[in-house]
MMTF fields as JSON, N, C-alpha, C and O atoms, coordinates in Angstrom:
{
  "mmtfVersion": "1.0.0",
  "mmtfProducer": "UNKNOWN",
  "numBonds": 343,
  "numAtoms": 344,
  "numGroups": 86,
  "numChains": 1,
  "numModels": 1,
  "chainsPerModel": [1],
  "groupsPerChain": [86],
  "chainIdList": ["A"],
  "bondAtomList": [4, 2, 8, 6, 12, 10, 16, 14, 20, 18, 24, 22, 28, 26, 32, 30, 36, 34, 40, 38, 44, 42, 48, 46, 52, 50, 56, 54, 60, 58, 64, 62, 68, 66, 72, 70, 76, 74, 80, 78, 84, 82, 88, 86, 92, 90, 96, 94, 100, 98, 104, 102, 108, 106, 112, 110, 116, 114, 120, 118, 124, 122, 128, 126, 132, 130, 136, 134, 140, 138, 144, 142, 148, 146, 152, 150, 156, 154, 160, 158, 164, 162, 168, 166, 172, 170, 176, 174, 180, 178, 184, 182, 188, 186, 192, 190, 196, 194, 200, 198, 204, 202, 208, 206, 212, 210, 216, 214, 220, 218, 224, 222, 228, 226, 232, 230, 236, 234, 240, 238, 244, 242, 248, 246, 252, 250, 256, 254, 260, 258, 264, 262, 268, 266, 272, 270, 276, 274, 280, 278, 284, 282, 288, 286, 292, 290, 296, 294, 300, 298, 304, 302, 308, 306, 312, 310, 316, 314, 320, 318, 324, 322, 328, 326, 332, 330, 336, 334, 340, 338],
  "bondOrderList": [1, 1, 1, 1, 1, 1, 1, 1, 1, 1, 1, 1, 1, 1, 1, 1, 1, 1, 1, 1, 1, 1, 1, 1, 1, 1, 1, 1, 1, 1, 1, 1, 1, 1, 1, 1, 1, 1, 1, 1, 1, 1, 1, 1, 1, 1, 1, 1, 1, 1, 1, 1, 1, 1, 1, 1, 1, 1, 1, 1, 1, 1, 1, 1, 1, 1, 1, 1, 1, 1, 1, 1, 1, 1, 1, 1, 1, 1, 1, 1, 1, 1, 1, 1, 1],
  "groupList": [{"groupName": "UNK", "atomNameList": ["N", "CA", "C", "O"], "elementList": ["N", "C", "C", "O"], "formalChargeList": [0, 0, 0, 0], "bondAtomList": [1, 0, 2, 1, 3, 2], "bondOrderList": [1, 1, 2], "singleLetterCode": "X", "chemCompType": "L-PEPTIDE LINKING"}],
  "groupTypeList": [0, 0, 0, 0, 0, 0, 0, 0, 0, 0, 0, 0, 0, 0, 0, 0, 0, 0, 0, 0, 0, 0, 0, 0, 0, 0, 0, 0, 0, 0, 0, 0, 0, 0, 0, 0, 0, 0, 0, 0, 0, 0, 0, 0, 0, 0, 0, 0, 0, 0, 0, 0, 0, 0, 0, 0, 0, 0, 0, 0, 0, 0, 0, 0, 0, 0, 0, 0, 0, 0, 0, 0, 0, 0, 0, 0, 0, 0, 0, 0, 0, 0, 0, 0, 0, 0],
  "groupIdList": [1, 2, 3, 4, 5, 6, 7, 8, 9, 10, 11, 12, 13, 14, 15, 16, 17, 18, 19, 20, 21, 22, 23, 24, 25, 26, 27, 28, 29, 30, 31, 32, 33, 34, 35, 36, 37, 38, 39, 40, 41, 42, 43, 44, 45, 46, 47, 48, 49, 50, 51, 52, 53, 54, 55, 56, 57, 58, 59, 60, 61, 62, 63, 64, 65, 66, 67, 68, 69, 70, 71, 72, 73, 74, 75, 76, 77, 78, 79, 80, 81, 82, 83, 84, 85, 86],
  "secStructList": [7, 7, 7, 7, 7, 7, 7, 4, 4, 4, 6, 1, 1, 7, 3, 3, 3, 7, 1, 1, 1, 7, 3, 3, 3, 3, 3, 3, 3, 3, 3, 3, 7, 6, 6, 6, 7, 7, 3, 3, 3, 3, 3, 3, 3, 1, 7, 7, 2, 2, 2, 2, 2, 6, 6, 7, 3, 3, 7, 6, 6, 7, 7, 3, 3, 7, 5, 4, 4, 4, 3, 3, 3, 3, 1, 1, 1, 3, 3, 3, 7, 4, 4, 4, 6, 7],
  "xCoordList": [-19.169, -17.726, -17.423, -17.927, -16.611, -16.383, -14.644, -13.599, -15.087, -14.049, -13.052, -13.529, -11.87, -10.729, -10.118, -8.973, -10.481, -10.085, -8.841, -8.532, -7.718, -6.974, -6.781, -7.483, -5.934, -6.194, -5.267, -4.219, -5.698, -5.108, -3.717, -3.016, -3.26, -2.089, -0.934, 0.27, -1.514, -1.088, -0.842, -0.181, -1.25, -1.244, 0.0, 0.537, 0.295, 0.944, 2.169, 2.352, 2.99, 4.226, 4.081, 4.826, 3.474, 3.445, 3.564, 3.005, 4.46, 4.587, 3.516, 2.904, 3.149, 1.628, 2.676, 3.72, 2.011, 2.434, 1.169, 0.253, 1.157, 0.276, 0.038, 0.39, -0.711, -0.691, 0.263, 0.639, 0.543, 1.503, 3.122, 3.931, 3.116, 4.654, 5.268, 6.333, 4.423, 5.074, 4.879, 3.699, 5.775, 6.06, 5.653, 5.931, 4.84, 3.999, 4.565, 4.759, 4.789, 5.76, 5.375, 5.661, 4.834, 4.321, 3.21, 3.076, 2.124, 1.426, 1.779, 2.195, 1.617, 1.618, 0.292, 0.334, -0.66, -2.183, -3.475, -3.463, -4.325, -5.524, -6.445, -6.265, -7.205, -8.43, -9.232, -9.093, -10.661, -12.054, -13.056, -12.627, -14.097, -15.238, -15.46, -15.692, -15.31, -15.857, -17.276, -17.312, -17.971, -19.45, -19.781, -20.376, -19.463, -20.036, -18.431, -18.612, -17.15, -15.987, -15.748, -14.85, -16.472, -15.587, -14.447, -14.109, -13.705, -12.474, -12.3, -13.15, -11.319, -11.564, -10.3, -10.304, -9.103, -8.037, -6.761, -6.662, -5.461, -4.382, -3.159, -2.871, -2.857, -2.175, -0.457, -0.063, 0.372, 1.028, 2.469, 2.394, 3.536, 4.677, 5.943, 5.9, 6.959, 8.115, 7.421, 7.447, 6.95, 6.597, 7.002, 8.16, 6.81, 8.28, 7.991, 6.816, 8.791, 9.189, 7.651, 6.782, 7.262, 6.265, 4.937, 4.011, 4.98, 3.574, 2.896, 1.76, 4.413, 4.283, 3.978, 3.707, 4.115, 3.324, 2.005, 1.31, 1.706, -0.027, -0.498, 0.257, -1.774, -2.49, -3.602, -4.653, -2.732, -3.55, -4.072, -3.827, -4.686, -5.213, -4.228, -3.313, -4.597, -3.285, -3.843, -4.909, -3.071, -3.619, -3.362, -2.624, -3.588, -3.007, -1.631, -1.105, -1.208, 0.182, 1.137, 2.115, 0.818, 0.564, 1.378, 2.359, 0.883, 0.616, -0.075, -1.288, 0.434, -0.755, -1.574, -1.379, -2.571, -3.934, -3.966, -3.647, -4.639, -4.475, -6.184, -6.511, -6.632, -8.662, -8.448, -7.697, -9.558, -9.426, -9.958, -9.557, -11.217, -11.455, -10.603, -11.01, -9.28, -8.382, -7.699, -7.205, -7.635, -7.152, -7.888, -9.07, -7.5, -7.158, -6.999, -7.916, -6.121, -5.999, -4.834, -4.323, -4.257, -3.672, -3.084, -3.66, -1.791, -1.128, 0.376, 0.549, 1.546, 2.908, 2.546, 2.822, 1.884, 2.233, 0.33, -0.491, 0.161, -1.279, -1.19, -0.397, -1.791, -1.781, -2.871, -3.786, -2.743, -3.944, -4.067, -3.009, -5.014, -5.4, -5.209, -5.855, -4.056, -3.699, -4.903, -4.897, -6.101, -6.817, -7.59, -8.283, -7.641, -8.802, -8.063, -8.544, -6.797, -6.032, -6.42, -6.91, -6.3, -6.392, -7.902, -8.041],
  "yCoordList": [-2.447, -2.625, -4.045, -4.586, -4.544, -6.44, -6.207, -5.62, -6.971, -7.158, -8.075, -8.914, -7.973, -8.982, -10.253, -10.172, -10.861, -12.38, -12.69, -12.568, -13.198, -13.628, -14.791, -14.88, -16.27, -17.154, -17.415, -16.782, -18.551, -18.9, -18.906, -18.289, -19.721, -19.622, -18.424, -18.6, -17.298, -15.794, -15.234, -14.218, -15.759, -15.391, -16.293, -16.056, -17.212, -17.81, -17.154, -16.086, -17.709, -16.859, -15.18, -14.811, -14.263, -13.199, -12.631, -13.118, -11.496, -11.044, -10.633, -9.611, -11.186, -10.742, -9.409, -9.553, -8.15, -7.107, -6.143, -5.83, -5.704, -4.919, -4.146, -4.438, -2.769, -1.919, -0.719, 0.232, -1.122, -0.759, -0.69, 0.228, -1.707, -2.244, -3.423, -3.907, -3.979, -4.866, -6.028, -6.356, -7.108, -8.183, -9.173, -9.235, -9.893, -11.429, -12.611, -13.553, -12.646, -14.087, -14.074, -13.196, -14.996, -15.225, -15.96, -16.68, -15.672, -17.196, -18.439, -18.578, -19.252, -20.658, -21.44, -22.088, -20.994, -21.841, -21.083, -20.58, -20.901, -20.677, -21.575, -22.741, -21.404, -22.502, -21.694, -20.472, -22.634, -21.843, -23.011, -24.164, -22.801, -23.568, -23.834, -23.063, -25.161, -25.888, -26.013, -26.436, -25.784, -25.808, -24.437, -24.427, -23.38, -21.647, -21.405, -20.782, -21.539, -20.841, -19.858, -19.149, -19.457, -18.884, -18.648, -19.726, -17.943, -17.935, -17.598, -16.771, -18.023, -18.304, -17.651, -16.611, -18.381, -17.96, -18.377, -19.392, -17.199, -17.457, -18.484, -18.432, -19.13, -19.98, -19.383, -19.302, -18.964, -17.859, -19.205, -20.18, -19.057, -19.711, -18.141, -16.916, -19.179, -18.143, -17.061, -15.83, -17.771, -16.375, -15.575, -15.705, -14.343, -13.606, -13.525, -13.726, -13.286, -13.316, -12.486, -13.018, -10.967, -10.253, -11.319, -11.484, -11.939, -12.693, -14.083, -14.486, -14.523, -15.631, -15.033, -15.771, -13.517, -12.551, -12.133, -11.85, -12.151, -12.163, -13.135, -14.008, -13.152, -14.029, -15.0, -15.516, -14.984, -15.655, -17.723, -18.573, -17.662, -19.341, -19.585, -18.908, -21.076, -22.092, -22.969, -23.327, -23.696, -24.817, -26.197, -26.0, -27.544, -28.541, -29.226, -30.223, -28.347, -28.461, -27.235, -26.905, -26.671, -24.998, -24.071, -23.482, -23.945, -23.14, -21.965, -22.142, -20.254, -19.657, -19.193, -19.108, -18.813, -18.059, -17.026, -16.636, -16.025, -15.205, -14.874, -15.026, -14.563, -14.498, -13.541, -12.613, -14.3, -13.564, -11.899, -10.907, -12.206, -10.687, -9.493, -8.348, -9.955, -9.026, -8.215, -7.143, -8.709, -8.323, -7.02, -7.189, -6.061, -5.019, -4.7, -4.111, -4.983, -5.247, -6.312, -6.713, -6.952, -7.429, -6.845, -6.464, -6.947, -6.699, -6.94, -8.085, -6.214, -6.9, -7.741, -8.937, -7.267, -8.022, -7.786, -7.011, -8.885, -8.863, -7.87, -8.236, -6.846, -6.452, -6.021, -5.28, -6.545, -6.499, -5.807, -5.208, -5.483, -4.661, -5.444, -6.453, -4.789, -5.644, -5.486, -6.234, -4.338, -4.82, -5.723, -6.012, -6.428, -7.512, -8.443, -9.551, -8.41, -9.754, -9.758, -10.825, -8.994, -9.312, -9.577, -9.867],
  "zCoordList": [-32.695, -32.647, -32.198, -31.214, -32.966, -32.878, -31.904, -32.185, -30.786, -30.192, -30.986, -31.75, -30.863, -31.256, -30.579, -30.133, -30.526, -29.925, -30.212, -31.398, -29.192, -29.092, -28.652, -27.644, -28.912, -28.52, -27.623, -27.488, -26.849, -25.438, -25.446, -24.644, -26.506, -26.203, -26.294, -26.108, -26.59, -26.976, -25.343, -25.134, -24.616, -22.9, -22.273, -21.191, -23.036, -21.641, -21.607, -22.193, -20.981, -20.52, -20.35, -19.442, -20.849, -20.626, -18.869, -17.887, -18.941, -17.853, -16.708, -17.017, -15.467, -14.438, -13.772, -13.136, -14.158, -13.189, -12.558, -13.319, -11.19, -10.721, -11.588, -12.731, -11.3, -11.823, -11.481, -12.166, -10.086, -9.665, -10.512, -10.645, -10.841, -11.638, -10.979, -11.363, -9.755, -9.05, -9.575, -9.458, -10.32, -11.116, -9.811, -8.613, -10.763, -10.062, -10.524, -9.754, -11.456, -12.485, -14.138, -14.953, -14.303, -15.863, -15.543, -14.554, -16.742, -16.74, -17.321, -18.471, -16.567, -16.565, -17.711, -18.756, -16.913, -17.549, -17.289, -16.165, -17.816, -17.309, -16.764, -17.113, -16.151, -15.693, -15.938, -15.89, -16.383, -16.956, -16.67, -16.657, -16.489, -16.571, -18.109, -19.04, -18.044, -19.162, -19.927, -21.083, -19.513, -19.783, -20.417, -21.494, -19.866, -20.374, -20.89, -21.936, -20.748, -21.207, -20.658, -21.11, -19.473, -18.624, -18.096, -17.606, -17.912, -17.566, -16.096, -15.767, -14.87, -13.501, -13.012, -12.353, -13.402, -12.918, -13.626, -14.316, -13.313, -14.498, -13.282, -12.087, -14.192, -12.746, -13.563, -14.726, -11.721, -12.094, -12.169, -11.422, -13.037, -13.181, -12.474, -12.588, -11.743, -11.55, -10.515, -10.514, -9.857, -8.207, -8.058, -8.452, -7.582, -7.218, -5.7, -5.394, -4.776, -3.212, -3.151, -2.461, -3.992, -3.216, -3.624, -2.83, -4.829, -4.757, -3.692, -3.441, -3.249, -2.269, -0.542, 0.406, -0.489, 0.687, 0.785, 1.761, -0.884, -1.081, -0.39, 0.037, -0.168, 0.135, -0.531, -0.152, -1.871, -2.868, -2.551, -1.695, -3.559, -3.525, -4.161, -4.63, -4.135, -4.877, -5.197, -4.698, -6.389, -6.51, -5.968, -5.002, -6.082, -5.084, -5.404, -4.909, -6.416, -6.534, -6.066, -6.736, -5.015, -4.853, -5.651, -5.197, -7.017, -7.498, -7.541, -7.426, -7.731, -7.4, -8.064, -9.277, -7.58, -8.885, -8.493, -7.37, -10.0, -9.298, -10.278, -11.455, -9.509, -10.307, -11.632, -11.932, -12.285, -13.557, -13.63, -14.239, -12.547, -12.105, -11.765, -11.57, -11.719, -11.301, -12.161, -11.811, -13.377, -14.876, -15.387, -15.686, -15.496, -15.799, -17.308, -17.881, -17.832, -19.305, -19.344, -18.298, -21.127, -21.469, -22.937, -23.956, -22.594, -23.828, -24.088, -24.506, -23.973, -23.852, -22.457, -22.554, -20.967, -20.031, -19.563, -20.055, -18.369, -17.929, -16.647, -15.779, -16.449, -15.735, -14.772, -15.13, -13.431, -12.493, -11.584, -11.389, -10.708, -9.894, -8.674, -8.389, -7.805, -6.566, -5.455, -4.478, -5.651, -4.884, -4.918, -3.943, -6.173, -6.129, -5.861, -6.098, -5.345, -5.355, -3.605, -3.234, -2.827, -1.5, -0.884, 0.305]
}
């Protein structure tokens, strides 16, 4: 069975919600390691008040990330597992 690839830019803006239903913002950008294409973290645009209580990383424009490990699935919106966020 051949997975379906979607390309990068098919992610951005899409809605980050828990699994919960609790809205994180949109994505902004991804970051990935360049060398293997790994993918690292979705850098989140439009915060919402509960994601700036997480205790997520940021970037040095503090922006936040939120690990790619946390993703759950993708489809109308990305949706992650708030425990891997803490």
């Amino acid at each position: 069975m051949q997975t379906e690839k979607s390309p990068f830019s098919s992610l951005l803006g899409k809605m980050i919600v828990t699994k919960e239903g609790k809205r994180l913002g949109f994505v902004k950008d991804i970051t990935f390691e360049t060398k293997s294409g790994e993918l690292i973290n979705l850098i989140v645009k439009d915060a919402t008040l509960y994601t700036r209580n997480l205790n997520l990383e940021k970037t040095s424009s503090n922006e936040y990330l939120i690990p790619y490990s946390a993703i759950i699935a993708i489809g109308d919106f990305v949706i992650v597992s708030e425990e891997d966020l803490i």
